[in-house]
C-alpha positions in Angstrom: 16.8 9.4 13.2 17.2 12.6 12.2 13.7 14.6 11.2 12.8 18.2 9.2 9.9 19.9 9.8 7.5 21.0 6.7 4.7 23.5 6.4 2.2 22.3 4.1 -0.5 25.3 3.4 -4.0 24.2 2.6 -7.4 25.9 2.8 -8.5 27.3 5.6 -4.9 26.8 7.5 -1.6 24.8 7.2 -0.5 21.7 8.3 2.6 20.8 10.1 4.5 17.8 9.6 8.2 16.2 10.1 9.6 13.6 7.5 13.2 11.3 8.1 14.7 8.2 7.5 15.5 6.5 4.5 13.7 3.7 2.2 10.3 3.8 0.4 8.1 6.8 0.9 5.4 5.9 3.7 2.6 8.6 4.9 1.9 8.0 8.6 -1.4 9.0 9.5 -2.2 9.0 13.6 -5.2 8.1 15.1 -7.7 10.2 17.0 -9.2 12.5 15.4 -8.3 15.2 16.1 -5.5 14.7 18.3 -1.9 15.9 17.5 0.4 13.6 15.5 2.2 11.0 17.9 4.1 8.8 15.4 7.4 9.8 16.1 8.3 6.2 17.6 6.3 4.2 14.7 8.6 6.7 12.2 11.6 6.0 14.6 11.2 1.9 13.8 10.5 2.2 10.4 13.7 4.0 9.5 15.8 2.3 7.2 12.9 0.1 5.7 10.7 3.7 4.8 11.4 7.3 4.6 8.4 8.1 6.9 6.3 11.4 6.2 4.4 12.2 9.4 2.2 15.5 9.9 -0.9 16.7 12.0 -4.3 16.6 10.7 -6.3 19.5 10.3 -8.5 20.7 13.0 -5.6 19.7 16.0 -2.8 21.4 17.1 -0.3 22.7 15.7 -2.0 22.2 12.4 -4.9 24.3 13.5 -6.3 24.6 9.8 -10.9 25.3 9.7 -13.4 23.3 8.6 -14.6 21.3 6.8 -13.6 17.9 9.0 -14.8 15.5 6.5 -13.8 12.1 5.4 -13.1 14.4 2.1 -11.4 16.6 3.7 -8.7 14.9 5.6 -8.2 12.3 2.3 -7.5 15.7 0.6 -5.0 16.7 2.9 -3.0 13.7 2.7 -2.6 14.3 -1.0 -1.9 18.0 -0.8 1.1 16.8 1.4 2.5 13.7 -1.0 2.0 17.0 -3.8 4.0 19.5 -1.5 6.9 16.8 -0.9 7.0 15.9 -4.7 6.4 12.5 -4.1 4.1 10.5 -6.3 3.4 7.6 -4.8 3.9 6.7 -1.0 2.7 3.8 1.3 0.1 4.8 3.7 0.7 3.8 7.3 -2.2 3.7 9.7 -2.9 3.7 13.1 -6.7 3.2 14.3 -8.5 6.2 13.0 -5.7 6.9 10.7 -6.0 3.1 9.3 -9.1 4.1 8.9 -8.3 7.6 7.0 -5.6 5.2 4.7 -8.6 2.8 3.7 -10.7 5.8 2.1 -7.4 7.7 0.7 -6.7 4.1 -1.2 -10.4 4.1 -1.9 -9.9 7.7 -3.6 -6.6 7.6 -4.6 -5.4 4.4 -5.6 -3.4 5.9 -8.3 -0.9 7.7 -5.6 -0.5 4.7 -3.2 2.0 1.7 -3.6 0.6 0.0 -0.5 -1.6 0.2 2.7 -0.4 -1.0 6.0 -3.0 -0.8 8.7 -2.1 -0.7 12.4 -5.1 -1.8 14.4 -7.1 -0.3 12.1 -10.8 1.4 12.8 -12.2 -1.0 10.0 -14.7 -1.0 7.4 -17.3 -2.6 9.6 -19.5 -0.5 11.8 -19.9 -3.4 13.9 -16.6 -2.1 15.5 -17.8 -0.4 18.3 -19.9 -2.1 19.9 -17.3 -4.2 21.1 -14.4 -1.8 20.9 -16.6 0.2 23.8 -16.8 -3.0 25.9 -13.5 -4.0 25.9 -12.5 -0.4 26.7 -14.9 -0.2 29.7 -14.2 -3.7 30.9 -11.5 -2.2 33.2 -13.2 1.0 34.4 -15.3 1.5 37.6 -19.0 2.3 37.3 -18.5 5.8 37.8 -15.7 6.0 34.6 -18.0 4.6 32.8 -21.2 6.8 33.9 -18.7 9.8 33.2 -17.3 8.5 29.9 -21.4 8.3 28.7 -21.9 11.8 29.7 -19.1 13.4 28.1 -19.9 11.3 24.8 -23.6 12.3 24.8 -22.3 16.0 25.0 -20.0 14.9 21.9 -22.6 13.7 19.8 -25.1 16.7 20.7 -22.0 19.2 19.7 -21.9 20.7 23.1 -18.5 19.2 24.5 -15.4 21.3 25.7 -11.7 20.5 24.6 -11.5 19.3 28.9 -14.5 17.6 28.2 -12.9 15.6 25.6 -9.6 15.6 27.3 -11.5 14.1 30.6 -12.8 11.3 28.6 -9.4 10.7 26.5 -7.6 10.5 29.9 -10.5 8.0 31.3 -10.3 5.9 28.0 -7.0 5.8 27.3 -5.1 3.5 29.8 -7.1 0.6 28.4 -5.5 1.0 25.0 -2.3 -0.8 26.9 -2.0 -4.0 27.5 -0.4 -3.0 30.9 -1.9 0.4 31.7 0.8 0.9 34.6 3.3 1.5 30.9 0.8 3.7 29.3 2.0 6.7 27.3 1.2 10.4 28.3 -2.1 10.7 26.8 -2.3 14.0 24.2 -2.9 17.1 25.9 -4.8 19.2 23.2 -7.7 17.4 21.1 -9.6 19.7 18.5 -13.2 19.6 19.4 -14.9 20.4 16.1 -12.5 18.6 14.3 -13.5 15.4 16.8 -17.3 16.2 16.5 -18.1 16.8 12.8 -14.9 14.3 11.7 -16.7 11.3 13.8 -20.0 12.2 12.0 -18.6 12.0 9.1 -17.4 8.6 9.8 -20.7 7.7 10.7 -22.1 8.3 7.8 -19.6 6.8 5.4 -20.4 3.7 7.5 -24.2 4.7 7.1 -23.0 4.8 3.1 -21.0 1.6 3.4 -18.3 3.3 0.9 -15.7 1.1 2.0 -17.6 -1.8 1.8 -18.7 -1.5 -1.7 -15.2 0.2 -2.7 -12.8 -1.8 -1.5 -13.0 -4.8 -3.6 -11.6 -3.3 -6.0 -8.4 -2.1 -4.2 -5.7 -3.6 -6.6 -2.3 -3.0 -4.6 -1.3 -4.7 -1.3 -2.8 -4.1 1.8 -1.3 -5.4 4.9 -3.1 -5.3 8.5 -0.8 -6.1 12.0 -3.5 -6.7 15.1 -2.1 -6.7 18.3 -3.3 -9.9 20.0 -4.8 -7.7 23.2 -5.8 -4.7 21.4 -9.0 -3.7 22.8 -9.7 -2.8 18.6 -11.7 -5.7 17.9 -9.7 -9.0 15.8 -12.8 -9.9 14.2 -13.6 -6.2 12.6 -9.8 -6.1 11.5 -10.4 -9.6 9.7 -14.2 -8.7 7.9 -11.6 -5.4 6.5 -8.9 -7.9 5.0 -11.6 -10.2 3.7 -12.6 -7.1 1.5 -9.5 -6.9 -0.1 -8.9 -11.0 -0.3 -12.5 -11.1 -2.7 -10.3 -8.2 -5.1 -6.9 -10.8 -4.9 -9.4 -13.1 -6.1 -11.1 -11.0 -8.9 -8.3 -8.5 -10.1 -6.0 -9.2 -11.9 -3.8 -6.4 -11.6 -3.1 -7.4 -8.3 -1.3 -10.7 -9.6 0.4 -8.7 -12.1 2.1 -6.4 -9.5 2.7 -9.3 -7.3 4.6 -10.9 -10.2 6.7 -8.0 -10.8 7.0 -7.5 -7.0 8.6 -11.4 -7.2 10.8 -10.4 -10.1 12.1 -7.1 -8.1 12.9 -9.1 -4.7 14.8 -12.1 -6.7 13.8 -14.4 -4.6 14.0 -18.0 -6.2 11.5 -19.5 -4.2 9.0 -18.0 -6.2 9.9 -19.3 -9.5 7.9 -22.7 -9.5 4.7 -20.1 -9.2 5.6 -17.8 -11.7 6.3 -20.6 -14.1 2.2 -21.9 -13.7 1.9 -18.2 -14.4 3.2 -18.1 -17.3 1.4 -21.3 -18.8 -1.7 -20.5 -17.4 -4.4 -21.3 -19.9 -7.1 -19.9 -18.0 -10.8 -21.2 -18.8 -14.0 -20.2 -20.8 -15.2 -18.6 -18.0 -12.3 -17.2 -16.6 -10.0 -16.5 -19.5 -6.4 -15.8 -18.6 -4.9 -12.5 -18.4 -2.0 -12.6 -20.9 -0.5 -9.0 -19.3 -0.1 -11.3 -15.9 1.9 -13.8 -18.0 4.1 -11.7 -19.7 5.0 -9.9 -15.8 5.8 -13.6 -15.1 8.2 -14.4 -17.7 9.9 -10.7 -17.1 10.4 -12.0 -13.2 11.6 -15.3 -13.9 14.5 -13.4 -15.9 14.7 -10.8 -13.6 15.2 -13.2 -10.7 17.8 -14.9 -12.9 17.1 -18.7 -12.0 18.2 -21.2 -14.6 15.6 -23.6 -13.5 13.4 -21.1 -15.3 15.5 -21.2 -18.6 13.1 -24.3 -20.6 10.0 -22.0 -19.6 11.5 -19.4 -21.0 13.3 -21.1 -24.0 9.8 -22.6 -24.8 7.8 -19.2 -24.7 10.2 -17.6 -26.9 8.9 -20.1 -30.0 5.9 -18.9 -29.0 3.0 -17.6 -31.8 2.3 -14.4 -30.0 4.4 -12.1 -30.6 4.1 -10.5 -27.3 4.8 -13.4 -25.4 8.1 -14.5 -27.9 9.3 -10.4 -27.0 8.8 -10.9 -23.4 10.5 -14.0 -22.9 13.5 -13.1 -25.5 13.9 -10.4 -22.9 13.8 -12.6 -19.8 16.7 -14.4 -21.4 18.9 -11.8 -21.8 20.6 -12.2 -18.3 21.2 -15.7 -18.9 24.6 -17.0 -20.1 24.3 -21.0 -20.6 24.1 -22.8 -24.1 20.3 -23.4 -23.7 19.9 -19.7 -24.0 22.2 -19.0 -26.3 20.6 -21.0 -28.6 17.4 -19.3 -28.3 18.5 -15.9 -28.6 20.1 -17.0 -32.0 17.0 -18.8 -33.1 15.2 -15.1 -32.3 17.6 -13.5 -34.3 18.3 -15.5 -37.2 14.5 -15.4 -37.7 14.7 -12.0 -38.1 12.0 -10.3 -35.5 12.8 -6.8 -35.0 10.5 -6.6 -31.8 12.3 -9.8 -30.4 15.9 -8.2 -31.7 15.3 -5.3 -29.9 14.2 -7.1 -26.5 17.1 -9.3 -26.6 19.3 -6.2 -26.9 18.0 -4.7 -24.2 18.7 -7.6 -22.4 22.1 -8.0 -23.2 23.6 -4.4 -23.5 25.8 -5.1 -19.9 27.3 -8.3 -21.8 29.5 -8.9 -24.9 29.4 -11.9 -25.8 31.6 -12.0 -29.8 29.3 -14.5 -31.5 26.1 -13.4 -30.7 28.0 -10.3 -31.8 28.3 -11.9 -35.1 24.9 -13.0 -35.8 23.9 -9.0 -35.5 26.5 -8.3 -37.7 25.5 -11.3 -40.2 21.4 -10.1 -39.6 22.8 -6.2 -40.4 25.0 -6.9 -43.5 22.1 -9.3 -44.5 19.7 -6.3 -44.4 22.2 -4.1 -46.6 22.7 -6.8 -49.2 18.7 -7.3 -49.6 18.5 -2.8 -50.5 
């Protein structure tokens, strides 16, 4: 896959980056902190499905940018490099920390993400590390781990060297692998302030619980992949999708993205659920959303099933208006008598809204006598001035 390289000046320094491959736009963000970026491979297997945007974040080398190294900070970043690339909207890709940094950047800034996908992820429990530690140290003699507990304390009393830090990655970081014989190089520059103030200002998000009380309302997908001997603890991974499950639950925008997400991938599978979407009555306590509907009936004529053809026919009699424009629409791909009879009923009964939906829907096909009820409808117009 072939990369560029992109400068990306911000305050206090500039971050450097590489972008490639071809599909949706996806921001990789690496884990650390403070380490340099090391999702080259991730980009590498990603090419075709995502055009990957990949950069260092501040504080690390190369992108050797000043403080502050805040939660803030580095969520800020990530949108001054979407704004540099001209890309409005990206996926956010995240590996532990950077899961981590993806959950607060969709907490922020919802509005410039299509989608999280969280790689291990540093979740939104602070439980986490209690048990990440142990399985980390479950492998190391009792002198790592006396050495590891120095070097942290330094850390946390802001007194640690970069070969402090290094000493400690290099102690730590075999027992990321499953087999730590087939271990990668571990990174050979970490940015100490960035790692100190950066991890306390984790800590006290956590001490905040931002995530906990902001993601529930996360309204687009989120997607987690936990490998099965990750020392990153399964059961924080799961309390952080359970978050997002209670907004699936509560929000409907989610379903209406969903729907149109259905309608976009054509798969007929789904048309059995999008037609109980569309009828959907709701209840007096939990009325139904009639923008979800209407998504529904625009998938079930995007997908282009004719199973879905009586739903549609039926909604197209409807009394609201919206709903009769929406499914008029839906029909326009279809070619079968059924159809054809309800886009003449629409247009002999002389809705403008539901005329101009239909069109829509039919301006790759010419079919002569629908041709001739326009005609009839537009002569019919002249003779009534």
């Amino acid at each position: 896959m072939d990369e560029a390289t992109f400068e990306v000046p911000i305050d206090g320094g500039v971050l450097h980056g590489h972008r490639g491959g071809t599909g949706v736009p996806a921001l990789l963000l690496h884990g650390g902190a403070a380490v340099p970026d090391y999702m080259g491979a991730c980009a590498e297997r990603l090419d075709g499905l995502f055009a990957t945007i990949r950069f260092t974040q501040r504080g690390a080398p190369p992108s050797e940018a000043g403080p502050p190294y805040t939660i803030e900070s580095h969520v800020s970043d990530a949108v001054a490099v979407l704004d540099s690339l001209g890309i409005d909207r990206a996926w956010a890709i995240g590996h532990s920390w950077g899961g981590h940094l993806a959950l607060h950047l969709g907490h922020l800034h919802e509005d410039r993400l299509l989608g999280l996908l969280l790689i291990d992820p540093l979740g939104a429990d602070p439980a986490v590390f209690t048990e990440l530690d142990a399985n980390l140290r479950r492998g190391m003699t009792d002198e790592e781990r006396a050495r590891v507990d120095e070097i942290e304390e330094r850390r946390r009393g802001g007194q640690a060297t970069e070969e402090d830090l290094l000493e400690r990655l290099r102690l730590v970081w075999p027992h990321y692998f499953v087999r730590s014989e087939r271990a990668s190089p571990p990174p050979e520059h970490i940015g100490v302030r960035s790692s100190i103030e950066t991890n306390r200002s984790i800590a006290a998000h956590y001490d905040a619980e931002t995530l906990l009380f902001g993601l529930p309302g996360f309204a687009l997908p989120a997607r987690f992949v936990h490998g099965e001997s990750d020392p990153m603890p399964l059961a924080s991974t799961e309390r952080t999708a359970a978050l997002f499950e209670d907004a699936r639950r509560d929000d409907p925008r989610v379903r209406r993205y969903l729907a149109l997400a259905l309608g976009r991938l054509g798969d007929r599978a789904a048309v059995p659920a999008l037609i109980e979407a569309a009828r959907e009555g709701g209840t007096a306590d939990r009325p139904a959303d009639a923008e979800t509907r209407i998504y529904a009936l625009w998938a079930l004529g995007s997908i282009g099933d004719p199973a879905a053809v009586p739903e549609l026919v039926a909604h197209a009699q409807d009394e609201d208006p919206d709903f009769r424009k929406a499914a008029v629409h839906a029909l326009g791909p279809f070619s079968g008598e059924e159809a054809h009879a309800a886009l003449v009923a629409a247009l002999s009964g002389a809705r403008n809204g539901a005329i101009y939906a239909w069109l829509k829907g039919r301006r790759r096909q010419r079919l002569q006598t629908l041709a001739d009820h326009i005609l009839e409808l537009f002569l019919s117009g002249a003779r009534a001035r």
